[in-house]
N, C-alpha and C positions, 0 to 999 in steps of 0.2 A: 480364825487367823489373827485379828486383835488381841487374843489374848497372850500371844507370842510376842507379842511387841515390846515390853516390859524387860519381858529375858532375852532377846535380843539387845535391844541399848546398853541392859548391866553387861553382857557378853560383850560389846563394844570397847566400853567404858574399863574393864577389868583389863582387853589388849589392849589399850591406850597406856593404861598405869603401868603394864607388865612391860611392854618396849620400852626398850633403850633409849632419853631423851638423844638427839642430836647436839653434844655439846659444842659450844661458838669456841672456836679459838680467838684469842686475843692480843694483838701484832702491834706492837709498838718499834716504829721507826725511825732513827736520829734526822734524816736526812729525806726528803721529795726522792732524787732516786733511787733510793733503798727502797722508798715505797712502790716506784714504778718496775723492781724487780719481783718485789714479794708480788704484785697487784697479778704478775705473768704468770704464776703460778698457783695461787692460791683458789680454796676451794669457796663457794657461797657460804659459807658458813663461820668466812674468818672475818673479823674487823681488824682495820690496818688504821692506824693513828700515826701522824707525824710531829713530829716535836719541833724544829724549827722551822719555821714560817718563810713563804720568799720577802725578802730583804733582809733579812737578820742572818748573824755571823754564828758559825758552829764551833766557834772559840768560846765565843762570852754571854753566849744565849742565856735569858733569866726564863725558866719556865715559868706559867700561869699553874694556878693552883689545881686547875682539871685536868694538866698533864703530867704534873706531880701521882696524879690518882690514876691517870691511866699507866701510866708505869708498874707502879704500886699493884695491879691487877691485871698487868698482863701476860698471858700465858710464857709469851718469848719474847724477848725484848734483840732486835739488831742494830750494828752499829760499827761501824769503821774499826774505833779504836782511839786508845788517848792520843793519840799524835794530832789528831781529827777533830772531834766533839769535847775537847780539854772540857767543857762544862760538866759534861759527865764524868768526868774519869773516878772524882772522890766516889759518889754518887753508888755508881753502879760496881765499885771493886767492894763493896759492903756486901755483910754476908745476904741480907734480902734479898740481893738481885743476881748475885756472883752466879747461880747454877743457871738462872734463866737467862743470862745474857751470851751474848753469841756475837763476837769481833769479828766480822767479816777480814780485815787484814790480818788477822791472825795464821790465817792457811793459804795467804792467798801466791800465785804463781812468781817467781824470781824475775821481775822487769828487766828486759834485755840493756846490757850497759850502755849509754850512749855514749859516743867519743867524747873525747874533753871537751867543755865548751868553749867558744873561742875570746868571749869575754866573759868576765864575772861581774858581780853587783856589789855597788859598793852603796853606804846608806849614812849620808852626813858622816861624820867621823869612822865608820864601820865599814872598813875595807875588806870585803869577804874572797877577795883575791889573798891578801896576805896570811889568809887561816885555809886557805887549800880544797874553800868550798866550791862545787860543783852544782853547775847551775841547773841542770836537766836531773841530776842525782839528787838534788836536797830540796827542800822546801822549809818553808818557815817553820811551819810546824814542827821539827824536829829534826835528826840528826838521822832519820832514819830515810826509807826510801818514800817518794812523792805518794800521800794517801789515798790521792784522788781516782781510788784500783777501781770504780764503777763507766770511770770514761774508756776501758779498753774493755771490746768485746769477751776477748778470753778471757780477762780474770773476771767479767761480770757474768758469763756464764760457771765459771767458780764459783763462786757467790751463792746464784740459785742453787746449784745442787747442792750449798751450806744451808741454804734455806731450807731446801726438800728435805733435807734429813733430819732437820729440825722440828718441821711440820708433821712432818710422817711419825714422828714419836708424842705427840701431843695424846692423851686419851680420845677414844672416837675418831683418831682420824681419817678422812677416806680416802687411805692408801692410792685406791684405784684411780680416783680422779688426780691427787695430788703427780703421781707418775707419768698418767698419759699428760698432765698439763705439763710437768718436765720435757718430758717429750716432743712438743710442740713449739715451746719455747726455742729448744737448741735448734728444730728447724725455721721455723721465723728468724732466727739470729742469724745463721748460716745464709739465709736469701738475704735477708737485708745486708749484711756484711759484702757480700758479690753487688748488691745495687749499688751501694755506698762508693765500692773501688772503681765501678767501672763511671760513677757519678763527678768523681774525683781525678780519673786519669786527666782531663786538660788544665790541674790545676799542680803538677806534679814541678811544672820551673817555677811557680812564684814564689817567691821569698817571702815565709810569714814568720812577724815575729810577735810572741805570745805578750801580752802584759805577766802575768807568775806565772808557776811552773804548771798547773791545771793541765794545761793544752797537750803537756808530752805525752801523756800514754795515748791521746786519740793520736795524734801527728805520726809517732811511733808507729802505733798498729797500722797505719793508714799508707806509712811510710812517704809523709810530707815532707817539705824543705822548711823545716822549722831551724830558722837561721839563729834565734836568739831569742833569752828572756829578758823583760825589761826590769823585773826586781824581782829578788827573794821573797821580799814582802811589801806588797800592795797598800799595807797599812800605813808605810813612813814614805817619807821624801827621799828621794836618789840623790846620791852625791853628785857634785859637780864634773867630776872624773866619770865615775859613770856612764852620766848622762852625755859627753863628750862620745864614747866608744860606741855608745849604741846610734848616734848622731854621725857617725863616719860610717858604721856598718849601712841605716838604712841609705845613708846617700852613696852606697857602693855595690846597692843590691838590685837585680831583676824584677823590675816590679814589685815592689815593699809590700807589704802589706801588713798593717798594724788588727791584732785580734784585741779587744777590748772585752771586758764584762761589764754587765752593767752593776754589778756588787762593789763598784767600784769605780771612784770619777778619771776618767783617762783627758780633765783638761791639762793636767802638765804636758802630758805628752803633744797633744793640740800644739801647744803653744813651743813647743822644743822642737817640733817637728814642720812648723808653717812653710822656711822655706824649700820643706823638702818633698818629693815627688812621693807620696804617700798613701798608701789606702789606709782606710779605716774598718773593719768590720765588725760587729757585735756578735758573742756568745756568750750562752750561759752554761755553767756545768754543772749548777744548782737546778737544770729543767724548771724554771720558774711557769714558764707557759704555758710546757706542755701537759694535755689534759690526762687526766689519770686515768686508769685503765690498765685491762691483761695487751694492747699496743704502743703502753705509752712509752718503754724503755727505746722501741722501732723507732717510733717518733721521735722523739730525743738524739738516738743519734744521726738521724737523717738532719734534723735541726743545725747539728755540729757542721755536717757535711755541705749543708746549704750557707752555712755562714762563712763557709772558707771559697764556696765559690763566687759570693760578691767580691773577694779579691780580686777574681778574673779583670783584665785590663778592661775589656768590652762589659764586665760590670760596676769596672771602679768607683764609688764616690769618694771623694778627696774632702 
């Protein structure tokens, strides 16, 4: 029997070399939620990289030189779009990157119109009432429709299934798992979307108003009383006009309530707002928090939905 032993191991050794390695795919993502949607789907085999960090802006992010290289190397690379991660725009419309990259708002679903809004943002000198901009329709970003398509369930199960098709064409990939994880995702999102409304029904009279436009596609799908935004862009100072209309609105509304992010300081508002009957609540849209994971997307927007319920009167802090 020992002498079998030899020819055995080389027989080992020859099906080791002869099978197919298991190739890694390589996932590079502009943004923490992108990541928490590839994470719901993706197979052991794939590494997911993020590119910008929580507290940093996906406008003017300066990457470190190891995600310049993971770029450079990874298989798929996703990402919003220029309106979104402007830092990339040059970057990745170059022929190196142009096949492997994949704009998630490229394909994504027509956001329902909201009615006109009932004030506009005006920005020191820059009255965006007089140029006919809509406040729930536009964002700073651009002239196009609000980017932020990862905060509404529907188009972020859009998304995955732009991922799955993405992933599924990789060399080696395992179709089988890649699909049943599909699969599972659109039910987890389906349950969580039913806890989220029924989580949500006694929060349906407060009046919340957003700091930028982020908040409408969740408020939208959620079909919240999102009475107004407080500015186009979170970056400048509001005008004095402005800040007057949204200062009438919240002292004329049911129970106010102010959504803040922390990407951004809301002491003007504080202070515009002292003698008024005000809540305050923190979100993020950036998931800074939340832990990554194939739950983290679940958790994320349950996050949204728990931060609109400290608005509740019987949760208020002021």
């Amino acid at each position: 029997m020992p002498m079998f032993k030899p020819a055995r191991l080389l027989a080992a050794a020859l099906c080791l070399i002869a099978a197919p390695a298991l190739a890694e795919t390589r996932v590079v993502t502009s943004l923490k939620p992108l990541t928490l949607l590839a994470q719901s789907i993706a197979t052991p085999d794939t590494t997911i990289t993020t590119l910008v960090p929580p507290g940093s802006s996906p406008h003017n992010y300066n990457m470190k030189p190891s995600q310049r290289r993971a770029l450079d190397e990874a298989d798929v690379i996703f990402w919003i779009g220029p309106d979104m991660e402007t830092f990339l725009s040059r970057l990745l419309a170059g022929a190196d990157f142009r096949q492997r990259t994949i704009s998630l708002a490229a394909g994504k679903a027509t956001m329902r119109e909201p009615e006109e809004s009932e004030e506009h943002a005006e920005h020191g000198h820059d009255d965006h009432a007089e140029h006919g901009h809509d406040e729930h329709a536009h964002h700073d970003h651009g002239e196009g429709e609000d980017p932020h398509i990862w905060l509404d369930p529907a188009l972020a199960e859009d998304m995955v299934e732009t991922m799955y098709n993405s992933l599924a064409q990789q060399p080696n990939a395992d179709t089988d798992t890649l699909a049943r994880n599909l699969e599972q995702f659109k039910t987890r999102l389906a349950e969580t979307e039913a806890e989220i409304r029924t989580k949500l029904d006694p929060a349906q009279d407060v009046s919340l108003f957003a700091y930028h436009s982020a908040f409408v596609r969740f408020a939208e799908h959620y079909d919240l009383n999102l009475e107004g935004i407080l500015t186009l862009n979170p970056e400048l100072t509001p005008g004095a006009r402005h800040i007057a209309k949204i200062q009438d609105q919240l002292g004329h509304r049911h129970h106010p309530c102010l959504l803040t992010e922390p990407q951004f300081n809301p002491g003007i508002w504080e202070v515009i707002t002292e003698d008024l009957n005000v809540t305050f609540s923190t979100w993020d849209p950036l998931a800074t928090d939340v832990e990554a994971g194939p739950e983290g997307y679940f958790d994320f927007q349950h996050s949204i939905a728990d931060a609109v319920l400290k608005c509740l009167p019987e949760q208020a802090k002021h």
